[in-house]
N, C-alpha and C positions, 0 to 999 in steps of 0.2 A: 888837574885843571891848569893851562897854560892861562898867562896873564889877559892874553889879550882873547883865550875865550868866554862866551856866552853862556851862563847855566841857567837858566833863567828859572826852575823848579825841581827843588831836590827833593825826593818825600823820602820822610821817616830821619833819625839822627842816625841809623846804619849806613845810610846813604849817604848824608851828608860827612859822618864819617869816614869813608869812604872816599869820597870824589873832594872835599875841601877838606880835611885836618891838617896838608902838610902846608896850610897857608899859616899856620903860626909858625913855622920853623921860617919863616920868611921875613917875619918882621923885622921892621929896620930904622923907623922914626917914630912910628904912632902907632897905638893899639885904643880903640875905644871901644865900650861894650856898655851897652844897656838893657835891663832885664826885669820885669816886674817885681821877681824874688829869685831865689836864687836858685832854683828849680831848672830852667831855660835852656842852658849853658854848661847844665855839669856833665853831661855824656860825653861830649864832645870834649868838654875840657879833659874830664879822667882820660879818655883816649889818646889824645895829645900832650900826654903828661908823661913824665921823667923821671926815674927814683922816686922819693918820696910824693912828689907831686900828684902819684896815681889817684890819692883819695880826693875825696871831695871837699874835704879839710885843708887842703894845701891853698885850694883858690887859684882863679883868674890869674893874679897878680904874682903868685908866687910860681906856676908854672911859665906861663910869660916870660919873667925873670931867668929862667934856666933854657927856655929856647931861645933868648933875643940872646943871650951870652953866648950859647951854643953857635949862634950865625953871626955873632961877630960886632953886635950891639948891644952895649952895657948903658945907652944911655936911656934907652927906653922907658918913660916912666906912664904904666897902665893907668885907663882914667873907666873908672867902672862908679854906673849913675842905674840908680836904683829906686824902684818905689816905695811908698811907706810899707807896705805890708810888707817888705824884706825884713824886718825887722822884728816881726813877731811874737818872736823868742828867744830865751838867753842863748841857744845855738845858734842863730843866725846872727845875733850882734858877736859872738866870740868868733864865730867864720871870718865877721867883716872886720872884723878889728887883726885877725890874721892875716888878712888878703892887706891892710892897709900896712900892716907891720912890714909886710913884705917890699915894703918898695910902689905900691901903687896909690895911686891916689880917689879916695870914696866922697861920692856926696849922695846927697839922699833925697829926690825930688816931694814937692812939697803935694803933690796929686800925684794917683796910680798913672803910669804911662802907657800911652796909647799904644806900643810899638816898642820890639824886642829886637834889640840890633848888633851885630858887630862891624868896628867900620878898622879896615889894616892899611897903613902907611896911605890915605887918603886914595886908592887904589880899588879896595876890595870893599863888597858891603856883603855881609850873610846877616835877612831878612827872617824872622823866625815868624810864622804864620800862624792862626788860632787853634786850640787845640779843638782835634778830632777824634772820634774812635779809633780812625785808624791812624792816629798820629800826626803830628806835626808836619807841614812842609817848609821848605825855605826857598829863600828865592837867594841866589850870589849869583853876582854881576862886577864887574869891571868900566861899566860906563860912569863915563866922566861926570856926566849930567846928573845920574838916579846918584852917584858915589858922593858930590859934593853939595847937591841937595839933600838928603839925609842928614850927612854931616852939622849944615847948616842949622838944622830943627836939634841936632844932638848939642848942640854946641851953647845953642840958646835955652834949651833946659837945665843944661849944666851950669850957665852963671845964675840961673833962678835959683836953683838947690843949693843946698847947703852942707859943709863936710858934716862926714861919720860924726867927728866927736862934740860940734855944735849941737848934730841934732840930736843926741843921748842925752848929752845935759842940758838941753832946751828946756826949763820947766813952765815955760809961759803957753798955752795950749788957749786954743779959739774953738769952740765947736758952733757946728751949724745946727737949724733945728732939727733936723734929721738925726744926728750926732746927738742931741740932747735925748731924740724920741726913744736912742737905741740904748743909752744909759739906762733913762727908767724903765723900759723893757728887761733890762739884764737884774734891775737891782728889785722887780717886781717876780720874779722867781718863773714867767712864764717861760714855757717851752721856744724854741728858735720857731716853732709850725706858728704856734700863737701867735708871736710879737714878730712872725713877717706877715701873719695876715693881717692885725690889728693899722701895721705900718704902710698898708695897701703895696707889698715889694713880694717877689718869689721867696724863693726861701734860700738858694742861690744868692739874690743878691744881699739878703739880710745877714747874712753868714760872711761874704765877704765883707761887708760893711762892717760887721763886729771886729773881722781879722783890722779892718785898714784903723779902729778906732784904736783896737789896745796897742798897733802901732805905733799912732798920735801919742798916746799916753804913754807909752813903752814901757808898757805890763806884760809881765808873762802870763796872769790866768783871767781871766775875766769879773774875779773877785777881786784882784789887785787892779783893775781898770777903775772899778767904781770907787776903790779907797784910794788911788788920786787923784779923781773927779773931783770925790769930796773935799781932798786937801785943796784942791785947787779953785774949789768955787764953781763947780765947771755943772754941778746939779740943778743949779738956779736960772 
């Protein structure tokens, strides 16, 4: 894909493999990327990865790192913005703690994001679309307009959020009533069917609600969610 053409819909990450991975060998000022969790972004990234970089352990920032040097940019410093539920588990905060080791810089938006993006050298935008049965589609574009409006909305999430290691040792947590409803739902022993119907929610969104709470609390099991509740006051 030549710079100055139009993609305007890539289906599937073989495709976008395919037709856009050698725009990370490209990079040259700027690399920004945003992604719900870390799920979004690793196909494409393992593809476009180098030596050890192939895993999905190496991260964003640490393959980045070896192609922007490869093309001749050692200044590049990766800006990767993330939602809570990235956070999940103690694999995911060891991931993000690698990717940040590496040279990149992490923050951690304080709401799920609307919108899964990469944006390269204010240039390139690859739009990562809802999941489907048959897969993801994306939309990468070169226009100046869609490139520096995105940017714009990434740019202003990013001074909202807060770095990686702020927010691990955050201990001050706020829940809404919702947040409160889905504690004593967890610490009441009922089934996830139960306490999304009790909470008038699908069970979809009760499930992800549970992942974005232990999050908040940055617990690994749902039984360490409610024993920092408790320390925190957070059951009242």
């Amino acid at each position: 894909m030549r710079e100055e053409e139009e993609l305007p819909t890539v289906c599937g990450d073989a495709e976008l493999i395919a037709r856009a991975g050698h725009l990370f060998e490209s990079v040259r000022t700027e690399f920004l990327c945003a992604a719900r969790d870390l799920g979004t972004w690793s196909r494409l990234r393992a593809a476009t990865a180098t030596g050890a970089g192939t895993g999905s352990g190496a991260g964003t920032g640490a393959t980045l790192r070896g192609r922007t040097r490869a093309a001749g940019s050692a200044d590049v410093t990766p800006r990767k913005l993330l939602g809570p539920t990235a956070l999940v588990d103690e694999d995911a905060r060891a991931h993000l703690r690698l990717v940040q080791g590496s040279g990149a810089l992490v923050r951690i938006s304080r709401a799920p994001l609307p919108h899964e993006t990469i944006l390269i050298d204010r240039r390139v935008m690859i739009l990562a679309g809802p999941e489907t049965p048959a897969g993801r589609a994306y939309t990468v574009t070169t226009s100046p307009t869609l490139v520096d409006g995105v940017r714009s909305l990434f740019l202003a999430i990013w001074d909202a959020a807060v770095d990686l290691d702020t927010h691990l040792r955050d201990d001050v947590t706020t829940l809404d009533a919702e947040g409160r409803a889905i504690l004593e739902a967890l610490g009441s022993g009922r089934t996830d069917e139960s306490a999304a119907k009790r909470l008038g929610v699908s069970l979809r969104t009760y499930r992800r609600r549970v992942a974005e709470l232990m999050a908040t609390l940055d617990a690994d099991s749902r039984f360490q969610a409610g024993l920092r509740a408790g320390e925190q006051g957070l059951h009242r």
